[in-house]
C-alpha positions in Angstrom: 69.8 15.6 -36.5 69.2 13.2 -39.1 65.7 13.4 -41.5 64.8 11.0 -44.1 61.9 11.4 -46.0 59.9 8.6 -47.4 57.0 9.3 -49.9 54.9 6.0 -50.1 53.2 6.8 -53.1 56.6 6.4 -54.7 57.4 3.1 -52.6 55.5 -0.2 -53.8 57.0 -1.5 -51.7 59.3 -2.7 -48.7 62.1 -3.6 -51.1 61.7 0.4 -52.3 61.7 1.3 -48.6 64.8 -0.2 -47.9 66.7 1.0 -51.0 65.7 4.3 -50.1 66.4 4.2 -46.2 69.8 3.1 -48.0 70.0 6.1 -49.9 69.2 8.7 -47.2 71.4 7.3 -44.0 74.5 5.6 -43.6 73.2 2.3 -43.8 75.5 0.1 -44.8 75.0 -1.5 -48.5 74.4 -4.8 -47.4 71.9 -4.0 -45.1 69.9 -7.2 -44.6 66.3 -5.8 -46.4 64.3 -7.4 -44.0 62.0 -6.1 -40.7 64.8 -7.6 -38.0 67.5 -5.8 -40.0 65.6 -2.8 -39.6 64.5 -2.9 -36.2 68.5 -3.3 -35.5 69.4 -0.5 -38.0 66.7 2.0 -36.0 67.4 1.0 -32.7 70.8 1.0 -32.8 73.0 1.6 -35.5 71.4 5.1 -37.1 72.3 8.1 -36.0 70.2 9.3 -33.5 67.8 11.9 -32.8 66.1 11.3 -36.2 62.9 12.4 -37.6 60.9 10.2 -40.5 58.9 12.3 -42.7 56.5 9.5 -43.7 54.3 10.8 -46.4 51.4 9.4 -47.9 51.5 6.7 -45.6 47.8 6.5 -45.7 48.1 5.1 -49.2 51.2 2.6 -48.4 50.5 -1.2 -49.8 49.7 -3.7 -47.7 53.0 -5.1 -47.8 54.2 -1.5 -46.1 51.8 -2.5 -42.8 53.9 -4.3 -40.7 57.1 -2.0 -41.8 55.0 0.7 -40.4 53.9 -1.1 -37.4 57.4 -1.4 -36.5 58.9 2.3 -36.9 55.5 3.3 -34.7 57.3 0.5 -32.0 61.0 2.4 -32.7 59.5 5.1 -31.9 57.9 4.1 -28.5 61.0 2.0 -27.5 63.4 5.2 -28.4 61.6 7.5 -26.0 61.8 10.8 -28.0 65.3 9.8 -29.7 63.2 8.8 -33.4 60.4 11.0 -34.2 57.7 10.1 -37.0 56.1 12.7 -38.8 52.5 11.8 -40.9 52.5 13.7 -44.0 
């Protein structure tokens, strides 16, 4: 099972999110950096069942909201297959 672990008091931002979901999964290098390219990364080119450690998301930027908003609507749409974990 895959786990990435993303510490948003270390990420200013959604460019930092995406260089570190980069880092931590096979995501290819040119990964587009942008919500669509995510949503198409989660739902169907990462390895699945995954969990996200998301921690400190409490304290994420505004900027982070709506990349939030949209692993919470992976998660629904993936029925059990991506798992979000609140640190």
């Amino acid at each position: 099972m895959l786990m990435l672990h993303f510490d948003f008091q270390r990420l200013p931002d959604r460019q930092a999110f995406y260089r570190a979901l980069v880092d931590q999964s096979a995501c290819p290098l040119d990964f587009g950096n942008n919500l669509d390219a995510l949503w198409d990364w989660l739902t169907g080119g990462m390895a699945l069942p995954a969990t996200i450690y998301l921690r400190h998301s409490e304290d994420a930027s505004a900027e982070c909201a709506p990349l939030l908003a949209l692993l919470e609507e992976a998660q629904q749409q993936l029925e059990g297959e991506l798992r979000l974990v609140r640190e």
